[in-house]
BAKOLMAR-736145 format. One line per 8 residues: number of its first residue (from 1); their letters; for each residue x, y, z of N, C-alpha, C, CB. Coordinates in Angstrom, 1 decimal, always signed. Glycine has a CB too. Example, Ala and Ser with C-alpha at 12.3 -4.5 7.8 and 13.67 -1.06 7.14 Angstrom:
// residues 2
1> AS> +13.2 -5.7 +7.8 +12.3 -4.5 +7.8 +13.2 -3.3 +7.8 +11.3 -4.5 +9.0; +12.8 -2.2 +7.1 +13.7 -1.1 +7.1 +12.9 +0.0 +7.9 +14.1 -0.6 +5.7
END
This chain:
// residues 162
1> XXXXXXXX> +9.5 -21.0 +18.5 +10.4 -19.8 +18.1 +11.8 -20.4 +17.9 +10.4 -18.7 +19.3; +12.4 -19.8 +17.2 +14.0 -19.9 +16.2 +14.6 -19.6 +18.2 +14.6 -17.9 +14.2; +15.7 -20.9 +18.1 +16.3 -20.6 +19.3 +16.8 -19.7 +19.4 +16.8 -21.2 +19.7; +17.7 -19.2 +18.1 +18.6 -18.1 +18.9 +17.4 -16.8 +19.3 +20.0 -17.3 +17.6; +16.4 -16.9 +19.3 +15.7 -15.5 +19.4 +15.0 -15.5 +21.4 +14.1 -15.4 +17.9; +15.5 -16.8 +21.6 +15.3 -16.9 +23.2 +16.0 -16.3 +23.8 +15.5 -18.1 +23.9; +16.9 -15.6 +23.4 +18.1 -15.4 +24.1 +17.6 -13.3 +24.0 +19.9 -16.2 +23.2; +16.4 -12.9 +23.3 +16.3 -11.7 +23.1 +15.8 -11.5 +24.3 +15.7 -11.2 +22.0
9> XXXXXXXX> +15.6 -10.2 +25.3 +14.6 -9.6 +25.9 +13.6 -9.5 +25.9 +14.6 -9.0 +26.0; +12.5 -9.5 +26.8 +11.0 -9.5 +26.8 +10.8 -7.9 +27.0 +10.2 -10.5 +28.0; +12.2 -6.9 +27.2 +11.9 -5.8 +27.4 +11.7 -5.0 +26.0 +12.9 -5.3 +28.3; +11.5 -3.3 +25.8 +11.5 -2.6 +24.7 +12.3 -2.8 +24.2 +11.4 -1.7 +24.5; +12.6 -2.3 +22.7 +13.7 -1.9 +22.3 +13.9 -1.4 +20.6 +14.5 -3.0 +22.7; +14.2 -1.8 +19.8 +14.0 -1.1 +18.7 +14.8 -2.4 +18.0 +14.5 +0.5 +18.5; +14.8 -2.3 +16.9 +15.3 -3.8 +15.6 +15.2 -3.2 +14.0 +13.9 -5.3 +15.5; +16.3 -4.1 +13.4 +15.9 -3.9 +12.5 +16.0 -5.4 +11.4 +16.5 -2.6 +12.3
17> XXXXXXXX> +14.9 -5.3 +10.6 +15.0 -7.1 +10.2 +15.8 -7.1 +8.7 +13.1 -8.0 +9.9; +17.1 -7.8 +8.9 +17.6 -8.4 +7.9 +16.9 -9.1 +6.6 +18.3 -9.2 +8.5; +16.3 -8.8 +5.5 +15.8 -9.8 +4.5 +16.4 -10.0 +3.7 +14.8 -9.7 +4.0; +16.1 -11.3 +2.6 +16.8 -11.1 +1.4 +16.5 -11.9 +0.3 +18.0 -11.2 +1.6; +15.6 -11.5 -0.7 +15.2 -11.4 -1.8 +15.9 -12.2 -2.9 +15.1 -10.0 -2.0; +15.5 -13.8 -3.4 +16.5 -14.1 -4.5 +16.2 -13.8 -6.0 +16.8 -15.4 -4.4; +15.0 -13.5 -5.8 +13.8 -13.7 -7.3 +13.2 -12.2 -7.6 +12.0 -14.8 -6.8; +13.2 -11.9 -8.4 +12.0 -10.7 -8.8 +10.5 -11.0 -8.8 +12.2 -10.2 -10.2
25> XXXXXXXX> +9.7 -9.8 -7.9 +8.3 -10.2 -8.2 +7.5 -9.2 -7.8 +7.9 -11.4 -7.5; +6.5 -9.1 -7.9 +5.1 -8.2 -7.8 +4.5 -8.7 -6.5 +3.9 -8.3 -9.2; +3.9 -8.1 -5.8 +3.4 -8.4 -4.3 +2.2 -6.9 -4.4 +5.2 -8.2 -2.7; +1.1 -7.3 -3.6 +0.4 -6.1 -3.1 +0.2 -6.0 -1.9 -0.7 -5.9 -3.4; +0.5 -4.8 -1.5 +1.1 -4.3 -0.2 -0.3 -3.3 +0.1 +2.9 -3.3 -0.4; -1.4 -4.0 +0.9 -2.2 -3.7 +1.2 -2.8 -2.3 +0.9 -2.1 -4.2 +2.0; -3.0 -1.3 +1.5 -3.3 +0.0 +0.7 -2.7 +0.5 -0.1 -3.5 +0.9 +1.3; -1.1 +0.1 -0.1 +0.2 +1.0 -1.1 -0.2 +0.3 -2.3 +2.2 +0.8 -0.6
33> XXXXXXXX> -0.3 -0.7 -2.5 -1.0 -1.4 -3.4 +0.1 -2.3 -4.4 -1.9 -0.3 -4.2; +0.5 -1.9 -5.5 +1.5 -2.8 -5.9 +2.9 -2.8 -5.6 +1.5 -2.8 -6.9; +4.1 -3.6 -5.5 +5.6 -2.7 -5.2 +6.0 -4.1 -5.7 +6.2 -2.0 -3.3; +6.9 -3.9 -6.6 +8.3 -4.6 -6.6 +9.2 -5.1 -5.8 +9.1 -3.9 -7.0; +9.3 -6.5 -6.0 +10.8 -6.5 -4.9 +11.8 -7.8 -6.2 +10.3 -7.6 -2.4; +12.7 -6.8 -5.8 +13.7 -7.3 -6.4 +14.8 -7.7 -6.0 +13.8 -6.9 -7.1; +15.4 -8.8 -6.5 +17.0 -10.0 -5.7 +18.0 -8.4 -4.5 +19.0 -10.8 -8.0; +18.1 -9.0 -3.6 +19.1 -8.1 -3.0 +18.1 -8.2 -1.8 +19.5 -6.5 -3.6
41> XXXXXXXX> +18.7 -7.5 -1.1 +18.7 -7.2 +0.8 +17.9 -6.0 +0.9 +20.2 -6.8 +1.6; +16.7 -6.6 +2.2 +15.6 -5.0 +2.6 +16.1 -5.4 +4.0 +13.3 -4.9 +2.2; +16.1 -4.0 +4.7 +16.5 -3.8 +5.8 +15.0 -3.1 +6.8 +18.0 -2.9 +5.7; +14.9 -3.4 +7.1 +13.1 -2.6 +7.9 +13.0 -2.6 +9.3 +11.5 -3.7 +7.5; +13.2 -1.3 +9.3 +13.3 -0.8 +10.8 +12.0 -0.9 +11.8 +13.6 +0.8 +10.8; +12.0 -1.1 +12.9 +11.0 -1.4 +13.8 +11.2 -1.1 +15.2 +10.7 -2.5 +13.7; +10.2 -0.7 +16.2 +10.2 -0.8 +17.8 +9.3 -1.4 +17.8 +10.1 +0.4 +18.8; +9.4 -2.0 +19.2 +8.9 -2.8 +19.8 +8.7 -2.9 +21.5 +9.4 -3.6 +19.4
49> XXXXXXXX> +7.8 -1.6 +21.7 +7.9 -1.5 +23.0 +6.6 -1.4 +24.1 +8.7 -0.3 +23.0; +6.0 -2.4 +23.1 +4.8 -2.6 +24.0 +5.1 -4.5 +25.1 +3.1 -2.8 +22.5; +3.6 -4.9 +25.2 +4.0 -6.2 +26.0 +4.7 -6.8 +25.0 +2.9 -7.2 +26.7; +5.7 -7.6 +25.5 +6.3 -8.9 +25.2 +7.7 -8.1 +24.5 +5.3 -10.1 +24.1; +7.9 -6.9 +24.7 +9.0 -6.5 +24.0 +9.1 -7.1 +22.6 +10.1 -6.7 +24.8; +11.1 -7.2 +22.7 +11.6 -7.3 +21.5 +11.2 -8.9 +21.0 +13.3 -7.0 +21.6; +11.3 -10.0 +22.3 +11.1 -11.3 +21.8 +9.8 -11.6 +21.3 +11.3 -12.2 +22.6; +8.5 -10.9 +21.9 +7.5 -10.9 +21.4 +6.8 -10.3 +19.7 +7.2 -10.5 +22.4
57> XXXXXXXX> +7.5 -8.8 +19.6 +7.3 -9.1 +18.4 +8.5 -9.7 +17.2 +6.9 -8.0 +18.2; +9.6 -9.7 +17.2 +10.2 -11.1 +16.6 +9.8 -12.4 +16.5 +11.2 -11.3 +17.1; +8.7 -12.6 +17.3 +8.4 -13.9 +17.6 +7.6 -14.0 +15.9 +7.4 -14.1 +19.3; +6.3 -12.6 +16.3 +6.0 -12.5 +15.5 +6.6 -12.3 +14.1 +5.6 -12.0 +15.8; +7.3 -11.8 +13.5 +8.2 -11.6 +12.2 +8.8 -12.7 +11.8 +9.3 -10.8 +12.3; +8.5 -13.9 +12.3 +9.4 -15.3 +12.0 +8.8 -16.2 +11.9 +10.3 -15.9 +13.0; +7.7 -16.0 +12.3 +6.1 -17.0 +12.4 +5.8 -16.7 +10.8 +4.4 -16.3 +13.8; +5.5 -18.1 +10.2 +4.5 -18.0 +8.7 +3.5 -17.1 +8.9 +3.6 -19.5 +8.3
65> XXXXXXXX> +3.8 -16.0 +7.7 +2.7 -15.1 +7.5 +1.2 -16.5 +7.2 +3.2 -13.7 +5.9; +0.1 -15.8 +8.0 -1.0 -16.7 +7.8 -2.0 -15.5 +7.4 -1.4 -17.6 +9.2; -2.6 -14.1 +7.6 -3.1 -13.1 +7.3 -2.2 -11.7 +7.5 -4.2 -13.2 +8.0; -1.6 -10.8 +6.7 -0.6 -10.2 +6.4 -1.6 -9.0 +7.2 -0.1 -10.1 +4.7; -0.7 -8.1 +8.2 -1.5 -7.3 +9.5 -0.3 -5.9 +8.8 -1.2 -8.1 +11.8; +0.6 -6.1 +9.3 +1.7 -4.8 +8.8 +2.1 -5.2 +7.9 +3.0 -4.4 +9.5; +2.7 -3.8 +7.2 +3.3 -3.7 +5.7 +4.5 -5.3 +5.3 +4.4 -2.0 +5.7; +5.0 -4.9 +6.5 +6.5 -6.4 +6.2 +5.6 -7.8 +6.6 +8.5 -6.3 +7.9
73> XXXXXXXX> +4.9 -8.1 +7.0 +4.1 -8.7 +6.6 +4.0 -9.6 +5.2 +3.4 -8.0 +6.7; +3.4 -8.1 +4.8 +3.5 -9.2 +3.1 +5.2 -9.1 +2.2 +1.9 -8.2 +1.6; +6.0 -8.6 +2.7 +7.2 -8.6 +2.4 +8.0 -9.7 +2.7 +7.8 -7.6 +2.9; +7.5 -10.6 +4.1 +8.1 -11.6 +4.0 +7.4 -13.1 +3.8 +8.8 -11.5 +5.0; +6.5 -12.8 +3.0 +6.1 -13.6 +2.1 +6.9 -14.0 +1.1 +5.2 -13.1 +1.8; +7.7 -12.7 +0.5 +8.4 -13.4 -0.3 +10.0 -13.1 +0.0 +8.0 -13.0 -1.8; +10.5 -13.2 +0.9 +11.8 -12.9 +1.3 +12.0 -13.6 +2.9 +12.0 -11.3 +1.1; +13.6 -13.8 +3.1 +13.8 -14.7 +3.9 +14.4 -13.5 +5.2 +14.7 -16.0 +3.2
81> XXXXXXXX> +13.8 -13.5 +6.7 +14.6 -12.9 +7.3 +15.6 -13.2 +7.7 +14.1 -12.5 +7.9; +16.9 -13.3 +7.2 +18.2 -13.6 +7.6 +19.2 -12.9 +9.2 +18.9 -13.3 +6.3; +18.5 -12.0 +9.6 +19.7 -11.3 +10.7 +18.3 -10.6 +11.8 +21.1 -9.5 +9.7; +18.7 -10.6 +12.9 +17.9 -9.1 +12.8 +19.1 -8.4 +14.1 +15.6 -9.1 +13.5; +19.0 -7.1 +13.9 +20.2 -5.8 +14.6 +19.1 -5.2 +15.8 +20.7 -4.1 +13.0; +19.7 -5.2 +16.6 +18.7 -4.9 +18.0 +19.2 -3.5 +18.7 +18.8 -6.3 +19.4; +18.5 -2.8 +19.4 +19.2 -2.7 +21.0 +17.9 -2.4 +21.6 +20.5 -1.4 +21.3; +18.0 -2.5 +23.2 +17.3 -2.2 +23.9 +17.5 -1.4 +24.7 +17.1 -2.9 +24.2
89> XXXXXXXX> +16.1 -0.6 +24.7 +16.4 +0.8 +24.7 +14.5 +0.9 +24.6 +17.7 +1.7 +23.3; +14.1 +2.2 +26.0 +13.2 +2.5 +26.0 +12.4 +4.1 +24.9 +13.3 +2.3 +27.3; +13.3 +4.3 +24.4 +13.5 +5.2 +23.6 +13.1 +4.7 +21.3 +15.4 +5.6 +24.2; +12.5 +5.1 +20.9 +12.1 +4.6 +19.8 +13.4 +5.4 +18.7 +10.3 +5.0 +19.6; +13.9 +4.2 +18.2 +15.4 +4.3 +17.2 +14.8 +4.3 +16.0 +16.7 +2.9 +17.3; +14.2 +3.5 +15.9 +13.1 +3.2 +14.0 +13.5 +4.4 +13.3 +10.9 +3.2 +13.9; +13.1 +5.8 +13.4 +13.1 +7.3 +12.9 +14.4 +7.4 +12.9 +12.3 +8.5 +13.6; +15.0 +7.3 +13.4 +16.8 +8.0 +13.1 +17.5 +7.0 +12.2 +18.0 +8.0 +14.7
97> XXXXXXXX> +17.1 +6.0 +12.7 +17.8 +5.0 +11.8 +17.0 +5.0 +10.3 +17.8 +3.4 +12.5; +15.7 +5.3 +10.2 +15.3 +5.1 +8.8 +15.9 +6.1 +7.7 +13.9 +5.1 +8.8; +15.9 +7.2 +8.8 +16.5 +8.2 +8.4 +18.3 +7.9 +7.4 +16.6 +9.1 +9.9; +18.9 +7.5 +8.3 +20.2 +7.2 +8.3 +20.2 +6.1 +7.1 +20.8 +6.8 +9.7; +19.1 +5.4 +7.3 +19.5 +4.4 +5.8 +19.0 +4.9 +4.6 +18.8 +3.0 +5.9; +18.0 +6.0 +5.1 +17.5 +6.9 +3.2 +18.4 +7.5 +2.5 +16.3 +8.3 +3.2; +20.1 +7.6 +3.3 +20.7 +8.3 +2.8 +21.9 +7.0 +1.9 +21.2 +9.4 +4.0; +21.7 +6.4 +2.0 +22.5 +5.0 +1.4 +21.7 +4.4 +1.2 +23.5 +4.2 +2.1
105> XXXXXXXX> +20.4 +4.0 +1.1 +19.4 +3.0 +0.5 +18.3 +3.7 -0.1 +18.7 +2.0 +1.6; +17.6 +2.7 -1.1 +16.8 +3.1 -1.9 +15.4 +2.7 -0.8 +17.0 +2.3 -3.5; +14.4 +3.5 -0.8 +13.1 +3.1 -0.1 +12.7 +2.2 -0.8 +12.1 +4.0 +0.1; +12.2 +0.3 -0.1 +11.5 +0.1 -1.1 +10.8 -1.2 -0.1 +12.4 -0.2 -2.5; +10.2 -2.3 -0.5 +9.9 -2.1 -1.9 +8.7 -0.8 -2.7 +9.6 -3.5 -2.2; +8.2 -0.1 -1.6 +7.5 +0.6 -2.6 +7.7 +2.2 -1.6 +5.7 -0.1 -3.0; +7.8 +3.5 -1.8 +7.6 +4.4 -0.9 +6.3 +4.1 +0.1 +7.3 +5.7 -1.6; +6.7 +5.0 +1.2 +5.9 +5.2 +2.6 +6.2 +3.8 +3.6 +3.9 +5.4 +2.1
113> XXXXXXXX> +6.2 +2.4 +3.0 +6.3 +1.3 +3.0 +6.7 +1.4 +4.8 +7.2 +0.7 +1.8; +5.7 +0.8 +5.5 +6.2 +0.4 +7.1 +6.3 +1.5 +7.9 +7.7 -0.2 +7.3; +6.1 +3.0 +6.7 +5.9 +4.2 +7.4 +4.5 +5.2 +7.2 +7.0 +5.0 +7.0; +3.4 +4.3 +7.5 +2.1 +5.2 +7.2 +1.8 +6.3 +8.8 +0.4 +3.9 +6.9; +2.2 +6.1 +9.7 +1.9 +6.6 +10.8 +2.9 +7.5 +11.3 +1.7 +5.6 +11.5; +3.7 +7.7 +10.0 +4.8 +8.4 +10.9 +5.5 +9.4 +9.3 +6.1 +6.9 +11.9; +5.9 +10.4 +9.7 +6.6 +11.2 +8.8 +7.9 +10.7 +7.5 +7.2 +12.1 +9.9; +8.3 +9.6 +7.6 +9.9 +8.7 +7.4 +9.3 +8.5 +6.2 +10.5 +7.2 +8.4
121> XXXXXXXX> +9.9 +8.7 +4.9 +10.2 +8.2 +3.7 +9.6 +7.0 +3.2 +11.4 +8.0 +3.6; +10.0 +6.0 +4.4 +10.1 +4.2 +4.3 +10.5 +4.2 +5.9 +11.7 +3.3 +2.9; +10.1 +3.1 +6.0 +11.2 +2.2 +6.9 +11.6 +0.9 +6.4 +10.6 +1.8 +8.2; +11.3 +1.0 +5.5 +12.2 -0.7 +5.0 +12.9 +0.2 +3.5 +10.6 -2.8 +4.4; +14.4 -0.6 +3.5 +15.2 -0.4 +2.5 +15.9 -1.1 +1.3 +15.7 -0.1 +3.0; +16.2 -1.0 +0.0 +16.9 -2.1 -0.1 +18.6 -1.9 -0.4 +16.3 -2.8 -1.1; +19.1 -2.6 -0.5 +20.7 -2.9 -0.9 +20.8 -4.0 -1.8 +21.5 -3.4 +0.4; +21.9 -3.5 -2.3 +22.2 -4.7 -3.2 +23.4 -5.6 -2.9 +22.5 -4.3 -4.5
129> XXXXXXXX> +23.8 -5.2 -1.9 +25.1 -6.3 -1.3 +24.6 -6.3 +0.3 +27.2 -5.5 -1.5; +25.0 -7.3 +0.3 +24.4 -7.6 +2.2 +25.6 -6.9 +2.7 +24.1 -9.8 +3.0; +24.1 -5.9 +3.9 +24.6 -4.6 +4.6 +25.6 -5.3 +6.2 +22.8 -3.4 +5.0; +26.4 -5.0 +6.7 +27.1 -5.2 +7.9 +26.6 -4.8 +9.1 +28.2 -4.7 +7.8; +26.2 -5.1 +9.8 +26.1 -4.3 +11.4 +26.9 -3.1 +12.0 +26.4 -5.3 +12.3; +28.4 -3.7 +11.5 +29.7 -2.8 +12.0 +29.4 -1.8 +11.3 +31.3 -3.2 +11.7; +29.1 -2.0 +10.1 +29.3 -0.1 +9.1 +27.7 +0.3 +9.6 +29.4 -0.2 +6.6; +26.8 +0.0 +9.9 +25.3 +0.7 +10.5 +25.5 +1.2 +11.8 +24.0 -0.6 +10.6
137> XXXXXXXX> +26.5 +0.2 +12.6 +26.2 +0.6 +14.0 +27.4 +1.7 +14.1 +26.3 -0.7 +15.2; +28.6 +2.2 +13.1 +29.3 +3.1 +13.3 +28.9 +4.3 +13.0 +30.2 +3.0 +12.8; +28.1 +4.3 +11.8 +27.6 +5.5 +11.0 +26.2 +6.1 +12.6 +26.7 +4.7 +8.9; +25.2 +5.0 +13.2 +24.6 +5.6 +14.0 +25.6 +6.4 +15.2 +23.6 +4.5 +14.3; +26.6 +5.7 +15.7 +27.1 +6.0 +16.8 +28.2 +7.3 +16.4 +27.8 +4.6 +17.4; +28.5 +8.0 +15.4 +28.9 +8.9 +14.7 +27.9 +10.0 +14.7 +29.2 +8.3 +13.5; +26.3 +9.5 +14.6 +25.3 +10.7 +14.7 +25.1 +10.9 +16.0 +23.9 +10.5 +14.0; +24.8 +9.8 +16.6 +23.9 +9.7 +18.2 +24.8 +8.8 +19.4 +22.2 +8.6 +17.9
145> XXXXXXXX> +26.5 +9.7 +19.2 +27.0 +9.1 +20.5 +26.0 +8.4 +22.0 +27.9 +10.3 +21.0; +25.3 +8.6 +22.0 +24.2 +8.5 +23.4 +23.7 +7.2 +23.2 +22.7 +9.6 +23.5; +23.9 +6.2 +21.7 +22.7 +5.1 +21.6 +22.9 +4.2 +21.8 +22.1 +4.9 +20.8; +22.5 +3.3 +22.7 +22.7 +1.9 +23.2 +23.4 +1.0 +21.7 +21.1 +1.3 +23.8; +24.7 +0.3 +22.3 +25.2 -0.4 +21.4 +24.5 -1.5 +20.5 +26.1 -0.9 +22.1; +24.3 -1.7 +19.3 +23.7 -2.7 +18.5 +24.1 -3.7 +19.1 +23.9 -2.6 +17.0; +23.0 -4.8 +18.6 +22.9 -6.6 +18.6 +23.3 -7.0 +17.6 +21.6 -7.3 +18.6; +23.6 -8.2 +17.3 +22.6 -9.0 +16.5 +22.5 -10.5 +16.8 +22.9 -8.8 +15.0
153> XXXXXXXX> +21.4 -11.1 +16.2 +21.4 -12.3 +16.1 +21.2 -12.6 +14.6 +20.6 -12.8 +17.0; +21.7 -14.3 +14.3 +21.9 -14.7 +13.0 +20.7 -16.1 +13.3 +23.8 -15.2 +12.7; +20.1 -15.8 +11.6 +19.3 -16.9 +12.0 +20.0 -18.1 +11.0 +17.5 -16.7 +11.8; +19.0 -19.6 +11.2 +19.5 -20.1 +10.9 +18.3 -20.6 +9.8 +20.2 -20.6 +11.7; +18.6 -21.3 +8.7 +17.5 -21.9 +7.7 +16.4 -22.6 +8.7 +18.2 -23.1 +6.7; +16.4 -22.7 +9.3 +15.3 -23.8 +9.8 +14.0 -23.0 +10.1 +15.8 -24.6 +11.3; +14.3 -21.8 +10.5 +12.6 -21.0 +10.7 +12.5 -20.0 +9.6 +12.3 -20.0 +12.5; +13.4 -20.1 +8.4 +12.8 -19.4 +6.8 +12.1 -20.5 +6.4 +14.0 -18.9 +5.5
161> XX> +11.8 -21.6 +6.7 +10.8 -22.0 +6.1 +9.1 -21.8 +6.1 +11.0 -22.8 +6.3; +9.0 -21.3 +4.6 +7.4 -20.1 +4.9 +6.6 -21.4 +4.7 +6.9 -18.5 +3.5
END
């Protein structure tokens, strides 16, 4: 595991993964079937509040896709996760925040995408200029004074290699 991600909690908490796209390309996204991804930044919300918490599934998201299980899965097959935005918190954030980014991001790369189980548009987004923490974690703390302060950690080239 990418060192800086030792330093995450083994407790719950909610994330969201930084990617970023240099190429245009076609991908099949297991039942959604085909989707686009194109150059720019997807942001894909997630909890993580079973065993092994936050480090455990990060662990997972950073590891060479070897058989694609969840939607981002096959998303970072072709894209590099650069950041990921945390907090920990026994409470599931994914829905408010996906929410909050449908209103400034396009759903992609394809609708429903990361959201078959749940009511949300998408949970992964894209951008075309790499998104800030400070402007995400104001706009949440503007809706939901109550929510545990954002993370982040920065990765470094050494575990984007797929």
């Amino acid at each position: 595991m990418p060192d800086e991600l030792e330093t995450l909690p083994t407790s719950g908490g909610s994330y969201v993964l930084v990617l970023r796209s240099c190429v245009a390309t076609s991908l099949t996204v297991g039942r959604l079937g085909e989707a686009m991804v194109v150059p720019g930044w997807y942001l894909y919300v997630g909890s993580a509040l079973g065993a092994g918490g936050l480090r455990g599934r990060l662990r997972h998201h950073l590891r060479p896709v070897r058989r694609p299980h969840w939607h981002i899965d096959y998303l970072r097959q072709v894209c590099r996760v650069e950041q990921v935005w945390y907090v920990v918190d026994g409470q599931r954030w994914e829905h408010r925040w996906a929410q909050l980014l449908a209103e400034s991001a396009s759903p992609a790369p394809c609708l429903r995408f990361g959201a078959s189980d749940c009511g949300c548009v998408a949970h992964c987004f894209h951008a075309g200029a790499l998104p800030l923490l400070d402007d995400f974690a104001g706009k949440v703390h503007t809706l939901y004074p109550e929510a545990p302060q954002l993370r982040s950690v920065m990765l470094t080239s050494a575990h984007n290699r797929r």
